[in-house]
N, C-alpha and C positions, 0 to 999 in steps of 0.2 A: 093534605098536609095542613094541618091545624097554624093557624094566624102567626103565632109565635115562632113557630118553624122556619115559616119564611121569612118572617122578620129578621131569625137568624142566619137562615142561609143567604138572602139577599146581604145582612151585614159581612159575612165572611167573603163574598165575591166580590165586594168592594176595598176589604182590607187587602184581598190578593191582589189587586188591580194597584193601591198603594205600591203595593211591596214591589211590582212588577214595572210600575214606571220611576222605580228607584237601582233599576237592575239586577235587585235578586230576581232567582230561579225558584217557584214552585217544584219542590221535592214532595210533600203529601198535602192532603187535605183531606180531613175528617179520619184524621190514620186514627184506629181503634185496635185494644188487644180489652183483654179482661180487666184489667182494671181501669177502662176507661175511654177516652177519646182525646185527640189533638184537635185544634182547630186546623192550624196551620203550620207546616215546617219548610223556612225558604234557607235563600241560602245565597250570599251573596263572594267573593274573592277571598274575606277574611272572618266569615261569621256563618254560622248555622244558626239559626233565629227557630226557634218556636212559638207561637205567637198566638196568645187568648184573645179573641175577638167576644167584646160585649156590645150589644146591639140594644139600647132604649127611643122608644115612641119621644121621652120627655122625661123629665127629672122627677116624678111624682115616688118613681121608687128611687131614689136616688143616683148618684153619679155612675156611667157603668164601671168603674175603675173599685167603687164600695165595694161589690162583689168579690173580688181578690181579696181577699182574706188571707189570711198565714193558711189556715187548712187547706183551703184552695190552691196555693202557692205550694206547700209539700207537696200536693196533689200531682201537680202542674212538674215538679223536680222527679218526680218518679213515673211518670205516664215520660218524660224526656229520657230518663233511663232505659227503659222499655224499648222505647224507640230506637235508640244508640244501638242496643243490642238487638234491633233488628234490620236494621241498615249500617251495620261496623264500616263503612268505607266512605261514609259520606262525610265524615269529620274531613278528614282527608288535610293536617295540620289548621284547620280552622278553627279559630276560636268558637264556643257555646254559651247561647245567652237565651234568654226568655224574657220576651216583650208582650206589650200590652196593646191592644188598640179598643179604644172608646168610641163609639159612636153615638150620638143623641142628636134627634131629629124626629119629623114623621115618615119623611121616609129617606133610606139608609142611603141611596145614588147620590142624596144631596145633605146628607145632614152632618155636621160639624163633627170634623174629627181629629182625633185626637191621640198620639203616639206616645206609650209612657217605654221606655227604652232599660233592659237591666232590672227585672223585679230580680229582688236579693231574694235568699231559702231564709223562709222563716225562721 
C-alpha cells in the first residue's frame, strides 16, 4: 500500500474512533458504487452523517478542509444519494447531513483535529 494510502486509511480509522466515542454507529466505510467512494457513513439518534475524511502530513499543500471544493461537494451530494438508495432504511426519520474531518499532523493517532459539521451543496 503505497505511503498515501495509509496516510489515509490510518486518517479514516481515527475519524471513526471520533465518531464512535461521540456515539454514533459506524454503518459503512469505504462504501463504493460507480461513481465513486464514501469515506464514512455513521449515524447517531437524530442524524446519518456522511463524512469526508482528509488526512495531511503539514500544511505545505494547504488546509485539508481546501480540498472540498464545490465540485467535490456535488460530488460528495450524489455518492449520498447513491447510498440512500442503497440502504432505504437507514434514514429511518433521521435527519442527513455531510460533515467534514481535517486532520494535519505527522502522524494521524496524534495529529490535530478538526470537525467542519453541515457542508452546504454547492
Amino acid at each position: 500500500m503505497a505511503a498515501k494510502d495509509e496516510l489515509g486509511r490510518a486518517g479514516e480509522d481515527r475519524a471513526a474512533r471520533y465518531f464512535e466515542e461521540r456515539g454514533y454507529r459506524i454503518l459503512s466505510r469505504n462504501w463504493r458504487c460507480r461513481a465513486g467512494e464514501l469515506d464514512l457513513v455513521v449515524a447517531d439518534r437524530s442524524h446519518v452523517v456522511v463524512v469526508e475524511v482528509k488526512t495531511r502530513r503539514g500544511d505545505a499543500f494547504g488546509h485539508p478542509f481546501e480540498a472540498i471544493d464545490a465540485r467535490k461537494r456535488s460530488r460528495l451530494w450524489r455518492l449520498t444519494a447513491a447510498w440512500m438508495a442503497a440502504h432505504p432504511g437507514d434514514l429511518q426519520g433521521r435527519r442527513l447531513r455531510i460533515d467534514a474531518i481535517g486532520l494535519t499532523g505527522p502522524d494521524p493517532a496524534t495529529a490535530a483535529l478538526e470537525h467542519l459539521v453541515d457542508l452546504e451543496v454547492p
